[in-house]
N, C-alpha and C positions, 0 to 999 in steps of 0.2 A: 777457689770459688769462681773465678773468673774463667779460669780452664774450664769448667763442668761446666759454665752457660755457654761457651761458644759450641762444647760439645754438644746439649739439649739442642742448640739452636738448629746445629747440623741436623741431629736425625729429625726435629719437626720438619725440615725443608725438606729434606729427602720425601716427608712420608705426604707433604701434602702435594707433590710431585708426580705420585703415582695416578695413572691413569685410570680411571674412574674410582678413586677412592672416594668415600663419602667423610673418615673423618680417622683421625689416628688419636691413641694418647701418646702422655709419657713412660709409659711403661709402667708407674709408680701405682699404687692401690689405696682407696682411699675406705673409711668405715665413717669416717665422721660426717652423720648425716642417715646412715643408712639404720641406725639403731637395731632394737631385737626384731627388725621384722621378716615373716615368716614366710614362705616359699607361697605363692598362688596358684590354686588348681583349677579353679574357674577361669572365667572373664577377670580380664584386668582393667580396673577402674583407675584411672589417673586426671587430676587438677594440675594442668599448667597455669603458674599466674604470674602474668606480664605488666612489667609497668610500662607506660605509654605508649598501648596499645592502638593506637589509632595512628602510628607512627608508621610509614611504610615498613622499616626491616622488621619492625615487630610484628605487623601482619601477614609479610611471608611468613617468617619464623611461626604465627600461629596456622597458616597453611600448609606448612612443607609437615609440623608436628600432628596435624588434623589427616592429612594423605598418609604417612607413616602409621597412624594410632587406625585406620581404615583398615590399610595391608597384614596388621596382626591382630584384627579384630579387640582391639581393646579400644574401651569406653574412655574419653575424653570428652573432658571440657575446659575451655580458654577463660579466663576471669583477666576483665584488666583494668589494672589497678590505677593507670593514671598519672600522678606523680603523689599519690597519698600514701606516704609509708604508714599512717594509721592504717590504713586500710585493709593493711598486707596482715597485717595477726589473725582479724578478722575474719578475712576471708579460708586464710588456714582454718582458722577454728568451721568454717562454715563447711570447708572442703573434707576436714576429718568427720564433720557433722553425716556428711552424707555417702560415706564411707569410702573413699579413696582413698587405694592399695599406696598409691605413691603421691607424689607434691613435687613438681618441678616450677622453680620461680626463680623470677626477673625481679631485684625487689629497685625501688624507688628510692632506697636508703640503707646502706648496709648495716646503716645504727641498730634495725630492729633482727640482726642475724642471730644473735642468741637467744631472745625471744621467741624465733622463727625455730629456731633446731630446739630449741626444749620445746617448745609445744607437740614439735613433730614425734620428739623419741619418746615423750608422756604417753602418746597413741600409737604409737610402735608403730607408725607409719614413714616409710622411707623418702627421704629431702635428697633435689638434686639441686643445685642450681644450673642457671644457662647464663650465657653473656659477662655477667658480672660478681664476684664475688661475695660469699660471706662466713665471718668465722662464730666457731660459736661460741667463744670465750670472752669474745669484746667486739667493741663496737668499728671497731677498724682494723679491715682485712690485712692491711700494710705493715702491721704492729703483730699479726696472730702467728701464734708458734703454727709451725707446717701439720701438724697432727689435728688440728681445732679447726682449720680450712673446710669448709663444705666443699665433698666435690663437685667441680664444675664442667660444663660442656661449653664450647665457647669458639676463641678464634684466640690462636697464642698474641698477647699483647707485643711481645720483646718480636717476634718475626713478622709484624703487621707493621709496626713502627718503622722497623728497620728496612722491609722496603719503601715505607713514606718516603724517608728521608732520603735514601738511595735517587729515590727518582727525583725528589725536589734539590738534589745535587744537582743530578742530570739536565735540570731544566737551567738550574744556576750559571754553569758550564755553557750551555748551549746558547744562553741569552747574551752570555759575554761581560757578564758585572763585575763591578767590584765589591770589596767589603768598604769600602770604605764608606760608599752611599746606601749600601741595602741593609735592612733589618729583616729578622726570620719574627715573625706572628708562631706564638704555639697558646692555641686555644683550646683550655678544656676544663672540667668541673674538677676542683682539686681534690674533692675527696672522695672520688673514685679509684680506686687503686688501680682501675684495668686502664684507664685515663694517664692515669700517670707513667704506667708501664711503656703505653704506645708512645705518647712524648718523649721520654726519657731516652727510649732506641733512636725514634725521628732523630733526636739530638747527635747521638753519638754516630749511627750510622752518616749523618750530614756532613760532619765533622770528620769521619774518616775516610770520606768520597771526595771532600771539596775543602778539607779547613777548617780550624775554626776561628779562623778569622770574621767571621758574620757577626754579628753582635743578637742574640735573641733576647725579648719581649719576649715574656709570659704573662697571660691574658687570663684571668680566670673569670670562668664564664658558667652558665645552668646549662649547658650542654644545649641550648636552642639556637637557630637560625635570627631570635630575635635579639639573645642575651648576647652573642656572639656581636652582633652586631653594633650593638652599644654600647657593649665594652670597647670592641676595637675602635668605635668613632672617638672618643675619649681617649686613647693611645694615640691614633695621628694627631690629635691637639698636639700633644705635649713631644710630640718627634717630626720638627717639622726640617726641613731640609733634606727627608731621606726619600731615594728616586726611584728605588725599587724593594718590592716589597716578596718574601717568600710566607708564605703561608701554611702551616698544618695545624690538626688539631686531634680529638679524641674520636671525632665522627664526622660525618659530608655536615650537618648543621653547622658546627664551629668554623669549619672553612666556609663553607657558603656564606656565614654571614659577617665575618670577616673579609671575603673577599668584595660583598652586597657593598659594607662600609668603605673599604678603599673607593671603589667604583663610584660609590656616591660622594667621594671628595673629590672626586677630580683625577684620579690616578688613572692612568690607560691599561686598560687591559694587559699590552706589552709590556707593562712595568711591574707584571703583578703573575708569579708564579703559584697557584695554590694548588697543592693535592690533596683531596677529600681521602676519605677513609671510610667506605660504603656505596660510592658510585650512584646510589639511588638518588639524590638530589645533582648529581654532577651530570649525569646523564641528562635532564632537565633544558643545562643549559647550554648543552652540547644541540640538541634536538632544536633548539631557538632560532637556531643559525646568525645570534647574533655573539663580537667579541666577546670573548671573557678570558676573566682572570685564574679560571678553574683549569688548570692543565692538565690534570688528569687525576685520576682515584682509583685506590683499594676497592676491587667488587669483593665484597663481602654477600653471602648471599643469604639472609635469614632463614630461608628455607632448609637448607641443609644445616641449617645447628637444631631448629626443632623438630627435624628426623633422625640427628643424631640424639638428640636427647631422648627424646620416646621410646628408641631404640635402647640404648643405655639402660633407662629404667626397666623397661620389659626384659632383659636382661638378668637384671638382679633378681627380677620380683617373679620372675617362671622359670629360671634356669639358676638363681643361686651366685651369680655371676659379680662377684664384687665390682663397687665401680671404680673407674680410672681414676686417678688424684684429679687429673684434666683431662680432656679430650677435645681435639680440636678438629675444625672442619677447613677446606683447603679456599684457598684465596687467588685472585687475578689481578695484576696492575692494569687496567685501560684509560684510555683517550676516548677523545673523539672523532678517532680513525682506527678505533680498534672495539670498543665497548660493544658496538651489535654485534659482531663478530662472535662473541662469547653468548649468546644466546639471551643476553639476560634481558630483560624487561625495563622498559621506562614509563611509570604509568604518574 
């Protein structure tokens, strides 16, 4: 088992390597999700529905899937759901109401995934998800036989993770610490599976970079900048003595605001290595031109998972085209002496 992840691991790297790729799978094919539905000769209607939509990655991710659904003339619309996973059946029912070929969602709770996939294959309309996971057997993705996985479009967790931690080695190494006064912060919502995935690499790939001599905290947090933040102030309570701090998490929120909490007890910037995972809030505090404890982030770029998703569905839904088990779009490590360089946006 262990041999066939390092192997997957290789060909993701490879593939999100190549030069202008928009987005690779695993090769693997997935049905669950796709139900009896039937080839499209017209226009294609599609509902993407995003939870915490007012979220920067989520509103690229609704812009880059809005310029895609443009380019192939298919009808979209964005619905975003917030953090109400009521909301999410709802609005499925509301999207099949008004006849959309397919259903791509972001759900706010992967509790309601069986919910979500039987409503969808009752109407024989085709489920994809993006971002994050859901099975349609039970309520926890982490737990679901590989066959009841809805397929998903996304960003590989186990290759995202694994360069976190790679670089928050780097940074370990380069600062000159010991283990014996730093603690590693891994902040994220626990019952996210793709959360879990990214830590879990963060961990091992740290550990086979630098040691595992470090001692990590685990912070479980709602994936906000705020939650993040008041969890980790509650953590320095209770660890005090320790001089340097390494940070990651599930997304730039959890760092950010673990990094926010350090900074606001007193810790130096110098003493505090954090890598985001999204760049979009790290970027922020690079542009400040004041210290910080953000040393650099995963650019993730929204945009390109909801044109590869669009694309995906239009795919299945005019050309017959089963979808991938996964499909992933490609990733950047930056700084604040490298992130403009990549094109990418800080708004």
């Amino acid at each position: 088992m262990r041999r066939r992840s390092r192997v997957l691991s290789v060909a993701l790297l490879g593939c999100v390597s190549l030069v202008g790729a928009v987005g690779c799978s695993t090769g693997q094919q997935s049905s669950s999700g796709a139900g009896d539905t039937a080839k499209v000769d017209g226009k294609v209607s599609l509902t993407y529905l995003q939870k915490q939509g007012d979220q920067e990655y989520f509103v690229g991710e609704a812009a880059g899937a809005k310029a895609k659904a443009a380019e192939l003339g298919v009808d979209l619309k964005v619905v975003n759901l917030g953090n109400d996973a009521n909301k999410t059946v709802g609005e499925v029912q509301s999207a099949i109401a008004r006849k959309s070929n397919g259903l791509i969602v972001v759900v706010p709770d992967p509790a309601v995934g069986p919910q979500v996939v039987q409503t969808a294959k009752d109407a024989k309309v085709a489920l994809l998800t993006s971002d994050d996971q859901i099975c349609a057997s039970g309520p926890a993705p982490g737990a679901c036989a590989k066959g009841d996985l809805v397929a998903r479009v996304g960003f590989s967790g186990e290759q995202m993770g694994g360069e976190v931690g790679k670089r928050a080695a780097a940074e370990y190494k380069k600062a000159g610490w010991n283990a014996a006064d730093t603690r590693i912060i891994s902040a994220w919502k626990q019952d996210v599976t793709v959360c879990g995935d990214r830590v879990k690499a963060a961990k091992d790939a740290f550990a086979q970079a630098a040691g595992d001599g470090v001692k990590n905290i685990d912070v479980a947090t709602d994936n906000t900048p705020t939650g993040a933040q008041d969890k980790t102030a509650a953590t320095l309570t209770a660890n005090p003595g320790v001089k340097h701090w390494i940070v990651w998490g599930c997304n730039d929120e959890n760092v950010q605001g673990s990094v926010t909490a350090l900074q606001n007890a007193g810790v130096s910037p110098d003493d505090i290595a954090g890598v985001g995972l999204g760049a979009y809030l790290a970027c922020k505090d690079w542009t400040s031109g004041k210290p910080t404890g953000m040393k650099a982030a995963l650019f993730i770029n929204g945009k390109d998972v909801g044109a590869l998703a669009v694309q995906t569905m239009y795919d299945k839904l005019k050309n017959s085209k089963d979808f991938p088990a996964e499909a992933f779009a490609p990733t950047t490590m930056v700084d604040a002496a490298t992130w403009q360089a990549t094109g990418m946006t800080c708004s």
